[in-house]
Biopython code that builds the backbone (N, CA, C, O; Angstrom):
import numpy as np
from Bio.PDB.StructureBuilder import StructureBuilder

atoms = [
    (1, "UNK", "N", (7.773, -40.712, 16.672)),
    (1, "UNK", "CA", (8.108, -39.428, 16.093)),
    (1, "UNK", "C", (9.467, -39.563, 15.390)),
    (1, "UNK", "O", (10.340, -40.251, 15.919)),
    (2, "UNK", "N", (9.713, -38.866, 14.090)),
    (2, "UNK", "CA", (10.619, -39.671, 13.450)),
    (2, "UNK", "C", (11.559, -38.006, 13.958)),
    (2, "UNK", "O", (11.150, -36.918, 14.363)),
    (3, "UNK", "N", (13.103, -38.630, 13.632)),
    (3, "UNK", "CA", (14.163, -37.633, 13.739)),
    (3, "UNK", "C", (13.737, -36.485, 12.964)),
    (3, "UNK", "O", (13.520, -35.443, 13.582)),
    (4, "UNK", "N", (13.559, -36.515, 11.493)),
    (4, "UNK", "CA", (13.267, -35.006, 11.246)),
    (4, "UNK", "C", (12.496, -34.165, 12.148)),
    (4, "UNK", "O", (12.861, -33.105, 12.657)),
    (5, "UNK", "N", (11.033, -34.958, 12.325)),
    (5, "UNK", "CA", (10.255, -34.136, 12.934)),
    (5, "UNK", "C", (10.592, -33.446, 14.495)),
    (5, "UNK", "O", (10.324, -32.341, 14.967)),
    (6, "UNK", "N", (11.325, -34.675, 15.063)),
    (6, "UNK", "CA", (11.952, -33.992, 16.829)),
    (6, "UNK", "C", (13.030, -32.503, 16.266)),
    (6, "UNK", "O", (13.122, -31.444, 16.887)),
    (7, "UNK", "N", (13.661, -32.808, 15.091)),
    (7, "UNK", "CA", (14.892, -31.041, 14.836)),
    (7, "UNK", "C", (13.784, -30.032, 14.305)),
    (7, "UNK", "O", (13.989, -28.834, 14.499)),
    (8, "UNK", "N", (12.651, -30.420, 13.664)),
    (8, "UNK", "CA", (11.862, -29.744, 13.034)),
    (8, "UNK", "C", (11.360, -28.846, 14.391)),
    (8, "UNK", "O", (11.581, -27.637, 14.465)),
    (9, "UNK", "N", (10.687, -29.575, 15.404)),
    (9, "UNK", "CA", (10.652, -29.091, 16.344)),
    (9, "UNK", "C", (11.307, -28.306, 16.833)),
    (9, "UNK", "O", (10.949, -27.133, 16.933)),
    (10, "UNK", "N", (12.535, -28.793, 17.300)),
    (10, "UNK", "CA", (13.444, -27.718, 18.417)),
    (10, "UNK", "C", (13.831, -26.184, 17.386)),
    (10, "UNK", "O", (13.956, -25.071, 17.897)),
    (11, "UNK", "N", (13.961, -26.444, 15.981)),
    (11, "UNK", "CA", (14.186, -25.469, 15.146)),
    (11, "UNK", "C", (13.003, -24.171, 15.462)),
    (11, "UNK", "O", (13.158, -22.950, 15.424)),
    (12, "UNK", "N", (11.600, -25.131, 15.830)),
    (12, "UNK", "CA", (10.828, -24.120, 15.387)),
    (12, "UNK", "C", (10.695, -22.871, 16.481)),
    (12, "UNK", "O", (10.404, -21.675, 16.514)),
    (13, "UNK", "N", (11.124, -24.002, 17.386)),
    (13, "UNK", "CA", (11.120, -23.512, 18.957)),
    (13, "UNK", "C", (12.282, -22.219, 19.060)),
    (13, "UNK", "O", (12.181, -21.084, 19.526)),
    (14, "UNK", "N", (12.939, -22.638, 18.681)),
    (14, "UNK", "CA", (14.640, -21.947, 18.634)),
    (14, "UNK", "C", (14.601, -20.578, 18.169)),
    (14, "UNK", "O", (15.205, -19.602, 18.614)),
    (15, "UNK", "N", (13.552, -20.689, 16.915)),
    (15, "UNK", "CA", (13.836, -19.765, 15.887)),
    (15, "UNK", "C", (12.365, -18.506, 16.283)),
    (15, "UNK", "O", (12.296, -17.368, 15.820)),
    (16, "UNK", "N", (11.584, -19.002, 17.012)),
    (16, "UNK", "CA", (10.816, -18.067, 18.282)),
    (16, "UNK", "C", (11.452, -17.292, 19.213)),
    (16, "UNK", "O", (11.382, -16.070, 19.344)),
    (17, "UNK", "N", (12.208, -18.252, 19.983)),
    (17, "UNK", "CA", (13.180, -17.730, 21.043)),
    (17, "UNK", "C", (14.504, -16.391, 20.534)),
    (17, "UNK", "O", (15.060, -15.524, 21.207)),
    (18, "UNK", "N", (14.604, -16.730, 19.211)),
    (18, "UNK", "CA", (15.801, -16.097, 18.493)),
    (18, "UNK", "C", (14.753, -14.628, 18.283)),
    (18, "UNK", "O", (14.982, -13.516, 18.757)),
    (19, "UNK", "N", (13.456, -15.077, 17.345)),
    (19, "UNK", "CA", (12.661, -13.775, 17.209)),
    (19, "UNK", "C", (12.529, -12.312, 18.819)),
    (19, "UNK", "O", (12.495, -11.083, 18.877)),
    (20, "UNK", "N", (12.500, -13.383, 19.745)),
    (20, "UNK", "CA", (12.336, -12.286, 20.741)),
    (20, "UNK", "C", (13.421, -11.974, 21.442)),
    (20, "UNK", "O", (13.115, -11.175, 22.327)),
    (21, "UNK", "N", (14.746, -12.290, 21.448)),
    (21, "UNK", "CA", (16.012, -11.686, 21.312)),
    (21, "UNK", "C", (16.294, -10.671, 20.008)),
    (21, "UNK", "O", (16.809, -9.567, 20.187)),
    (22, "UNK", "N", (16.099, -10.913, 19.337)),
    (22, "UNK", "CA", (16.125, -9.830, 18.311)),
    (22, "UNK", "C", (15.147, -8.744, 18.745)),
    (22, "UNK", "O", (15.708, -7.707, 19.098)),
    (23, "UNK", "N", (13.889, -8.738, 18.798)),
    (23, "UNK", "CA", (12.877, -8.002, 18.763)),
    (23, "UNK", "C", (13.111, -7.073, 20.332)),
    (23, "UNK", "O", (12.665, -5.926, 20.316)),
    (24, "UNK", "N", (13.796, -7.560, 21.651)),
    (24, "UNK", "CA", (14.478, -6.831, 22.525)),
    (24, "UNK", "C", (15.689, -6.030, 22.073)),
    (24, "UNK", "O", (15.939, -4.824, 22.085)),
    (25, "UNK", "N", (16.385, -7.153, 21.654)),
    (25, "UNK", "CA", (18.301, -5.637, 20.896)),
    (25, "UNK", "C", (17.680, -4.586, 20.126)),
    (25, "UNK", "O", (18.153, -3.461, 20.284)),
    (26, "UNK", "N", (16.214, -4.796, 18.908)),
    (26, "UNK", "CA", (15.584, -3.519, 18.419)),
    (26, "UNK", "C", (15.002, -2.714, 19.365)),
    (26, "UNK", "O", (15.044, -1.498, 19.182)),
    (27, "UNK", "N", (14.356, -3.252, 20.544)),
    (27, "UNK", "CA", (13.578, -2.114, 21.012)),
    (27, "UNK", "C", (14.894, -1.527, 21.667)),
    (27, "UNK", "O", (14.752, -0.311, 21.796)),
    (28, "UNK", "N", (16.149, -1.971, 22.136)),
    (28, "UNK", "CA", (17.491, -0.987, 23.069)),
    (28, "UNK", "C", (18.029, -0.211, 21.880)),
    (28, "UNK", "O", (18.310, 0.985, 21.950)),
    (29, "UNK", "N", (18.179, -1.058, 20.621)),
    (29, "UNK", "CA", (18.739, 0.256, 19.366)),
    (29, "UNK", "C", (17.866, 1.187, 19.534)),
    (29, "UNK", "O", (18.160, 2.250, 20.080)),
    (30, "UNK", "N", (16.392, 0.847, 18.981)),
    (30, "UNK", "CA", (15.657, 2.453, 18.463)),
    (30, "UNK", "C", (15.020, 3.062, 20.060)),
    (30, "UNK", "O", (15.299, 4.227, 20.344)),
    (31, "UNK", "N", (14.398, 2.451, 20.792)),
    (31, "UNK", "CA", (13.690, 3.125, 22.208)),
    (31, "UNK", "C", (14.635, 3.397, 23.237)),
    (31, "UNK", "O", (14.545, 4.568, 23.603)),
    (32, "UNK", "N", (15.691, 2.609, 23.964)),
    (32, "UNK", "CA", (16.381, 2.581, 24.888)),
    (32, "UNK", "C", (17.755, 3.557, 24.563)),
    (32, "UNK", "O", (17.780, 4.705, 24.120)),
    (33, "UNK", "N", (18.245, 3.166, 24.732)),
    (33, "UNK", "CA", (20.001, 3.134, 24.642)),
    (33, "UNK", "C", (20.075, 4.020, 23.398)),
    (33, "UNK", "O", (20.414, 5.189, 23.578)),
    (34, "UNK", "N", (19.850, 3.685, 22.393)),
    (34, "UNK", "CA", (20.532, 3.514, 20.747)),
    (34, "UNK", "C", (21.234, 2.911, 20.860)),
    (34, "UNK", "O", (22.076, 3.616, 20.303)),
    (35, "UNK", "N", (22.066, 1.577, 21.293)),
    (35, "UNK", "CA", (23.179, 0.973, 21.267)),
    (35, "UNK", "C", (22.701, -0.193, 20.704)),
    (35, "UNK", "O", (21.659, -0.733, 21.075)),
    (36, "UNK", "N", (23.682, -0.757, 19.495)),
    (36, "UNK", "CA", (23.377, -1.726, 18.152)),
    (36, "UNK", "C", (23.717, -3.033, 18.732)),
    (36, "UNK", "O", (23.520, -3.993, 17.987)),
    (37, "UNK", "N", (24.330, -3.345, 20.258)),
    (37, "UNK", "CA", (24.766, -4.820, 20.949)),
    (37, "UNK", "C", (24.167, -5.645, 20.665)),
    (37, "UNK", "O", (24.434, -6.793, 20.309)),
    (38, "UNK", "N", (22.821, -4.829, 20.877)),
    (38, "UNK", "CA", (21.528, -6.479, 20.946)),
    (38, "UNK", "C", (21.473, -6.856, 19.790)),
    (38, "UNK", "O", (21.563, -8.082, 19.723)),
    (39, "UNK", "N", (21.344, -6.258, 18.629)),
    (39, "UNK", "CA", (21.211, -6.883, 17.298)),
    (39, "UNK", "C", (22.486, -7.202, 16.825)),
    (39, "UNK", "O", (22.445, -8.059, 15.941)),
    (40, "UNK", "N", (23.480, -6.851, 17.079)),
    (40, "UNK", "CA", (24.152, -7.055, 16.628)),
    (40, "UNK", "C", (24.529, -8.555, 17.144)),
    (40, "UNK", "O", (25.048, -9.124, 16.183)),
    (41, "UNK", "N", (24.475, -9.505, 18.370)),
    (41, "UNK", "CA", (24.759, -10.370, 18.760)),
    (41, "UNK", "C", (23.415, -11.137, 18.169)),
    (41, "UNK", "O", (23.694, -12.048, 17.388)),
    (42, "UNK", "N", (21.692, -10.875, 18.464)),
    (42, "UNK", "CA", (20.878, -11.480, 17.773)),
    (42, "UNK", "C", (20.917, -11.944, 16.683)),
    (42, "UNK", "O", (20.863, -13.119, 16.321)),
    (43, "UNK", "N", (21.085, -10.326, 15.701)),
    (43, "UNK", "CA", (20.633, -10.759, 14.272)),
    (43, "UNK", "C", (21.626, -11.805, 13.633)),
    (43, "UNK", "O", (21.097, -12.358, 12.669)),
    (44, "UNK", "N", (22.579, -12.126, 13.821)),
    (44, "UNK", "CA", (22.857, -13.443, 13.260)),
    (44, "UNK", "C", (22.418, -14.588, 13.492)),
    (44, "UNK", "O", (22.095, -15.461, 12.687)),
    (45, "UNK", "N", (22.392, -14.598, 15.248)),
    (45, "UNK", "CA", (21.781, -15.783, 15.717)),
    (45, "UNK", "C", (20.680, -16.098, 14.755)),
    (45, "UNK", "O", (20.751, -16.919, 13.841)),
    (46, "UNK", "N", (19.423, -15.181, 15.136)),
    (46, "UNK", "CA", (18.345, -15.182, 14.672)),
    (46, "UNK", "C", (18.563, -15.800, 13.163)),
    (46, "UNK", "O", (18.026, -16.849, 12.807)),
    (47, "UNK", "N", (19.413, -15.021, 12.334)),
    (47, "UNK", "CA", (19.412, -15.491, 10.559)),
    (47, "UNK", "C", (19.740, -16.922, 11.042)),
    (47, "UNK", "O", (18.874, -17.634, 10.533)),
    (48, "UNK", "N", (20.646, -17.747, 11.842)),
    (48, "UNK", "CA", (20.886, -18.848, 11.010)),
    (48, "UNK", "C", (20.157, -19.327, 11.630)),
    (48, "UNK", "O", (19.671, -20.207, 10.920)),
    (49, "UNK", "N", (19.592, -19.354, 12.803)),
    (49, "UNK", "CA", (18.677, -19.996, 12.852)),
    (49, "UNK", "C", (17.217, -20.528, 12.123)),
    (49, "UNK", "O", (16.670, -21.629, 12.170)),
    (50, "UNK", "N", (16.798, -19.153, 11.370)),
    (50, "UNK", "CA", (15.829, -18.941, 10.567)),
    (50, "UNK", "C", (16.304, -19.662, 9.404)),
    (50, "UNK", "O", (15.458, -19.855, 8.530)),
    (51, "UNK", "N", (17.699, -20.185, 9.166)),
    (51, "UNK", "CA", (17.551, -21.057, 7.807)),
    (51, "UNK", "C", (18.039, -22.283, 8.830)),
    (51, "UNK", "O", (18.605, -23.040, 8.042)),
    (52, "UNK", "N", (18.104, -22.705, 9.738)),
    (52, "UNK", "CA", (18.012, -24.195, 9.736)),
    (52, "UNK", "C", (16.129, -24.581, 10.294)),
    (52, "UNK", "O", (15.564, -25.673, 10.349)),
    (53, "UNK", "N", (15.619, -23.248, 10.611)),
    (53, "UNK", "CA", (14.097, -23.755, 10.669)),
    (53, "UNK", "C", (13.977, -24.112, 9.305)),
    (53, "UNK", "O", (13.563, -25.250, 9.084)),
    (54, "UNK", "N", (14.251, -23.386, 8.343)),
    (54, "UNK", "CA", (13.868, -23.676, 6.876)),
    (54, "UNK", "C", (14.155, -24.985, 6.002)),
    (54, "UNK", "O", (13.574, -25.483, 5.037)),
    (55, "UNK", "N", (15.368, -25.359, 6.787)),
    (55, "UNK", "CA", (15.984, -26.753, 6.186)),
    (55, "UNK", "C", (14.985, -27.821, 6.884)),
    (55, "UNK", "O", (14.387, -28.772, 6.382)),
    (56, "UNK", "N", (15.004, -27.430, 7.954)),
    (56, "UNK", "CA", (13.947, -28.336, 8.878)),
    (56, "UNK", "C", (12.682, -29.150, 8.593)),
    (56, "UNK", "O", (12.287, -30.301, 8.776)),
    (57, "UNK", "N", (12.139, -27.762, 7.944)),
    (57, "UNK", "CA", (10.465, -28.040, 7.546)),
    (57, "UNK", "C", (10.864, -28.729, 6.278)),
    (57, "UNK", "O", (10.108, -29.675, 6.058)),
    (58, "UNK", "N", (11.980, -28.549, 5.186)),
    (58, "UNK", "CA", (12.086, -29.058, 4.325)),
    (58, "UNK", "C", (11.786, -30.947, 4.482)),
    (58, "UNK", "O", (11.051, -31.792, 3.971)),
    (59, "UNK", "N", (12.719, -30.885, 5.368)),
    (59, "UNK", "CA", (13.192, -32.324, 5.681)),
    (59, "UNK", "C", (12.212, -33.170, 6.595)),
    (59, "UNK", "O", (12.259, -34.399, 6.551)),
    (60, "UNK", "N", (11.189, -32.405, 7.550)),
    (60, "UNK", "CA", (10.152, -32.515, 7.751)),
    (60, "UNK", "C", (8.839, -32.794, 6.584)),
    (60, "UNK", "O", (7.860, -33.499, 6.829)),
    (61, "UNK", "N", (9.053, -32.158, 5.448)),
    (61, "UNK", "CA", (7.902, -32.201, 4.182)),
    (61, "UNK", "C", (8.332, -33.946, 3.774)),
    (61, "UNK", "O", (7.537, -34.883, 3.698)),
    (62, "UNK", "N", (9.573, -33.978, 3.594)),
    (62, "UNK", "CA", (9.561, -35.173, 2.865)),
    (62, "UNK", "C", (9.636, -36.516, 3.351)),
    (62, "UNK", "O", (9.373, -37.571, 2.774)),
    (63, "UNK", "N", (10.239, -36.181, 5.086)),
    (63, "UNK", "CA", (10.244, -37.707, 5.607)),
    (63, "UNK", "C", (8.499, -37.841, 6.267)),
    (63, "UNK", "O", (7.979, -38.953, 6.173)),
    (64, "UNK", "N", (7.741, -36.784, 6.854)),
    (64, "UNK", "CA", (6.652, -36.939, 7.121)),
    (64, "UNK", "C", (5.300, -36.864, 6.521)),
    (64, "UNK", "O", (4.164, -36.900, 6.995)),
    (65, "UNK", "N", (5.896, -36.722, 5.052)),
    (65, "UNK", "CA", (5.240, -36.376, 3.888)),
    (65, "UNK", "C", (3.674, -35.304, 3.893)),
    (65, "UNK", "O", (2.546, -35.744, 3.669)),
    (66, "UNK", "N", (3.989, -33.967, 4.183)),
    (66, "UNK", "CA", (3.322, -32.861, 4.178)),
    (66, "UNK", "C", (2.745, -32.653, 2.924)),
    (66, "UNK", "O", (3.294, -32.855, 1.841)),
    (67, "UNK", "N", (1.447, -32.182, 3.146)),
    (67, "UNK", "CA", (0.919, -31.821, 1.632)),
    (67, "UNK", "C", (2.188, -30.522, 1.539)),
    (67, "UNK", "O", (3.147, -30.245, 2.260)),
    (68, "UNK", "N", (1.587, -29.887, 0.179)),
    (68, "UNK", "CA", (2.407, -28.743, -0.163)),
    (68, "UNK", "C", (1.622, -27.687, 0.443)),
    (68, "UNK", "O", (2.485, -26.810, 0.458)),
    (69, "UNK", "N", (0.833, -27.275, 0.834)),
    (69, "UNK", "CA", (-0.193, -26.545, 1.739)),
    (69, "UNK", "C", (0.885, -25.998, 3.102)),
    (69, "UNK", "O", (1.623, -25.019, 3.216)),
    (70, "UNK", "N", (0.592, -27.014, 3.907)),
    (70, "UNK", "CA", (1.333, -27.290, 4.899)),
    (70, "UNK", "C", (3.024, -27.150, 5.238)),
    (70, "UNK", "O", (3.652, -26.932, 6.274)),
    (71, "UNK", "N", (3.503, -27.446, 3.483)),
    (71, "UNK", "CA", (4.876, -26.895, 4.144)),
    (71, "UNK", "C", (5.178, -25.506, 3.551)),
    (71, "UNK", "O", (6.130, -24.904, 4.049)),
    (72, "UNK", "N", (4.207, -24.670, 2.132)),
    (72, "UNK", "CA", (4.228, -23.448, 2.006)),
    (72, "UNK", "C", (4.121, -22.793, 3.554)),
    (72, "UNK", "O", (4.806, -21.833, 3.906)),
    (73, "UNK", "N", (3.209, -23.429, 4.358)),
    (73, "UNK", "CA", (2.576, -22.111, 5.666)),
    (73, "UNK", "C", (3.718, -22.633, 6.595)),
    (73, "UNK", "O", (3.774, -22.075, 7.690)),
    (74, "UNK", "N", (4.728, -23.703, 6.318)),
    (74, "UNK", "CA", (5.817, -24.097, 7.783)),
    (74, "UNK", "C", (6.721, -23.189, 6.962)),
    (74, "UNK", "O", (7.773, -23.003, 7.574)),
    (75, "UNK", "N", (6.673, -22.434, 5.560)),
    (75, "UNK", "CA", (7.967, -21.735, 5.237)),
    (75, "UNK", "C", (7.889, -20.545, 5.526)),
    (75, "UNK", "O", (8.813, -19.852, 5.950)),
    (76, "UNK", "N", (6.545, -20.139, 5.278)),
    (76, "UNK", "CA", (5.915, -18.841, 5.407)),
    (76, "UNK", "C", (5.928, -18.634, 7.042)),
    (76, "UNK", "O", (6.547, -17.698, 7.549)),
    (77, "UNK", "N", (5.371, -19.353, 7.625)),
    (77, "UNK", "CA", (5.208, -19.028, 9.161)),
    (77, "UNK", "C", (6.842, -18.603, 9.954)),
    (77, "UNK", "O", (6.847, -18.409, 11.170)),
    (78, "UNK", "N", (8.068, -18.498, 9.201)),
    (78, "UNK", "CA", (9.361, -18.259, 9.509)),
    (78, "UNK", "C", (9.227, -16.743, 9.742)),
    (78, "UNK", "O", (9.516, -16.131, 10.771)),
    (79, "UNK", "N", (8.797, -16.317, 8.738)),
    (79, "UNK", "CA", (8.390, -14.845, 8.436)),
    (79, "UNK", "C", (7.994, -13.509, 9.982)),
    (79, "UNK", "O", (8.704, -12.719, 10.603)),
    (80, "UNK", "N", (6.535, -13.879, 10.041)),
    (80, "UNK", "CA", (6.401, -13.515, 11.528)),
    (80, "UNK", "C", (6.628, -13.797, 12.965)),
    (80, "UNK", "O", (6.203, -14.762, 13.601)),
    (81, "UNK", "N", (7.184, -13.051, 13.282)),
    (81, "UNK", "CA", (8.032, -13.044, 15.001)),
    (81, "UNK", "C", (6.581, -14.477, 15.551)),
    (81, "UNK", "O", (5.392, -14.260, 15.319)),
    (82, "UNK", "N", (6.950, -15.473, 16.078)),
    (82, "UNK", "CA", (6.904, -16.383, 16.934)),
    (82, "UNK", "C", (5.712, -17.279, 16.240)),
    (82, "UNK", "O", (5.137, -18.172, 16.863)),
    (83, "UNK", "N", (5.417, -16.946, 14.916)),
    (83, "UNK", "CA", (4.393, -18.101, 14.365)),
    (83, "UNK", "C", (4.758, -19.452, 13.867)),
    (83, "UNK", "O", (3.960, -20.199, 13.301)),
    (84, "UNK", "N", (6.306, -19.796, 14.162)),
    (84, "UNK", "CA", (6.861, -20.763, 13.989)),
    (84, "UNK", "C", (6.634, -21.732, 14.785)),
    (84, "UNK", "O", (6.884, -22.919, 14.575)),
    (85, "UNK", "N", (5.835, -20.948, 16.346)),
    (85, "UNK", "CA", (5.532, -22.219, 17.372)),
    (85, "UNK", "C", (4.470, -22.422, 17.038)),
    (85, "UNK", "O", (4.108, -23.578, 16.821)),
    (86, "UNK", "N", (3.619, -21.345, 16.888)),
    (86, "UNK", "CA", (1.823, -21.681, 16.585)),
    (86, "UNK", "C", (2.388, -23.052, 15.405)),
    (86, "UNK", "O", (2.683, -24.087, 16.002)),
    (87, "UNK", "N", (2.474, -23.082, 14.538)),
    (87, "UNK", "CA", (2.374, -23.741, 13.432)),
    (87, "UNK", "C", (2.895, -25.190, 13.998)),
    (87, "UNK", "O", (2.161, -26.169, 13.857)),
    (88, "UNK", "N", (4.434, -25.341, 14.771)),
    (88, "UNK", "CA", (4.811, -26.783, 15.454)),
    (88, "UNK", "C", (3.551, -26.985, 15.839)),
    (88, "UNK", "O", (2.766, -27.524, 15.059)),
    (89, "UNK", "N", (3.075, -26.503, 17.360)),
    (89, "UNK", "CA", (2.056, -26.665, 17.754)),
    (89, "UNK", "C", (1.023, -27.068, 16.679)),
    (89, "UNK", "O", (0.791, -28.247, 16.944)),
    (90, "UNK", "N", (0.392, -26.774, 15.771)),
    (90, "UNK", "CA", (-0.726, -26.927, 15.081)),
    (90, "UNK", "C", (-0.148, -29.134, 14.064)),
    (90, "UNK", "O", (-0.728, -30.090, 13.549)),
    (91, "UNK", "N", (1.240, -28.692, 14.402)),
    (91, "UNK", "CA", (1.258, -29.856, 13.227)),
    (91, "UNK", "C", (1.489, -31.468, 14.299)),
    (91, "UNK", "O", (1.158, -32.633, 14.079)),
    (92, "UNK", "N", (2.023, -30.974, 15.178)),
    (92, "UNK", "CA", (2.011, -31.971, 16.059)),
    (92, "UNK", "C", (0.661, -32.186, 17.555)),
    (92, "UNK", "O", (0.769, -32.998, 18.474)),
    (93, "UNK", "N", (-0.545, -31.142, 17.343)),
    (93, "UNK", "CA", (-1.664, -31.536, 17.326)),
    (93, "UNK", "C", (-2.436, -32.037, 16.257)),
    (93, "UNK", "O", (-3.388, -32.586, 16.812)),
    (94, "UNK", "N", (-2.589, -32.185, 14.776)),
    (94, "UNK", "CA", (-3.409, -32.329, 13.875)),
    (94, "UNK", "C", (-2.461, -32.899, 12.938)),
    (94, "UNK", "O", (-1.995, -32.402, 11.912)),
    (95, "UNK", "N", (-2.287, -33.874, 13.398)),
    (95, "UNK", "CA", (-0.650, -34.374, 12.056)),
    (95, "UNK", "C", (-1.869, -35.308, 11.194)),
    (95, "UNK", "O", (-1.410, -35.491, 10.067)),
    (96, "UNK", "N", (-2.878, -35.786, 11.282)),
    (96, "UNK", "CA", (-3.958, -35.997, 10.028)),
    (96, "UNK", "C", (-4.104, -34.613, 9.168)),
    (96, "UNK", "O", (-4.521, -34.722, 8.015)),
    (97, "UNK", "N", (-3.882, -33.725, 9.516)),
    (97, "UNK", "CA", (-4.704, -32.477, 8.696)),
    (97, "UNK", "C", (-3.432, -32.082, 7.723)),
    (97, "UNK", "O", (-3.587, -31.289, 6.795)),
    (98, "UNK", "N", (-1.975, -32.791, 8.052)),
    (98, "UNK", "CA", (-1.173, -32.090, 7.141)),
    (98, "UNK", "C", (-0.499, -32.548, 6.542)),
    (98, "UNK", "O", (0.170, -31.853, 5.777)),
    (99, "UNK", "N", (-0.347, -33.823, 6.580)),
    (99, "UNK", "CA", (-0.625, -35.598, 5.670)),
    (99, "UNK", "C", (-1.486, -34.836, 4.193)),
    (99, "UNK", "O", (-2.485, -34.144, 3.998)),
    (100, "UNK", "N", (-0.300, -35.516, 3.315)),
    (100, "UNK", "CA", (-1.194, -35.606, 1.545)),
    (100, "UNK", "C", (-2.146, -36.940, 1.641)),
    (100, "UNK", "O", (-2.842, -37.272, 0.681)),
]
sb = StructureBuilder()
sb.init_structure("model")
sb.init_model(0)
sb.init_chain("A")
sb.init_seg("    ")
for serial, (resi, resn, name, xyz) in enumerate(atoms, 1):
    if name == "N":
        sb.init_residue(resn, " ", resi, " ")
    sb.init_atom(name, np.array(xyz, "f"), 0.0, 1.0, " ", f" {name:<3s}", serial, name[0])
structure = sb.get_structure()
């Protein structure tokens, strides 16, 4: 397993874990509390994390050489709360299927 792909990993992992810290500080802003703590300590986390997943998959496309398929849906999959693991998961079960 080459180095990109092990940060590609922990990124994708990270940036899940970050989604549901965020997605708790929203439910204490708008349902709980109203108090802005949780996001306010998340939502950064969460952003930078969400761009070193992004650098990740980049650097993942080119040392493990991803079709363009495959790294549109590793950029896209950043997008929705925790599909960043489905997708690790999917590429490090089926790493033939995402090979040009």
């Amino acid at each position: 397993m080459s180095a990109a792909l092990r940060w590609f990993r922990i990124a994708a992992v990270a940036e899940g874990i970050s989604w549901a810290g965020l997605l708790v500080g929203m439910f204490f802003k708008y349902v709980v509390v109203e108090n802005e703590i949780g996001v306010q300590v998340f939502g950064p986390i969460h952003g930078g994390i969400f761009l070193v997943y992004l650098v990740t998959v980049l650097a993942a496309w080119r040392v493990e050489r991803w079709s363009f398929t495959t790294t549109m849906l590793g950029l896209a999959s950043a997008v929705p709360p925790f599909m960043t693991i489905w997708f690790e998961r999917r590429v490090v079960r089926e790493p033939a299927a995402v090979a040009q």
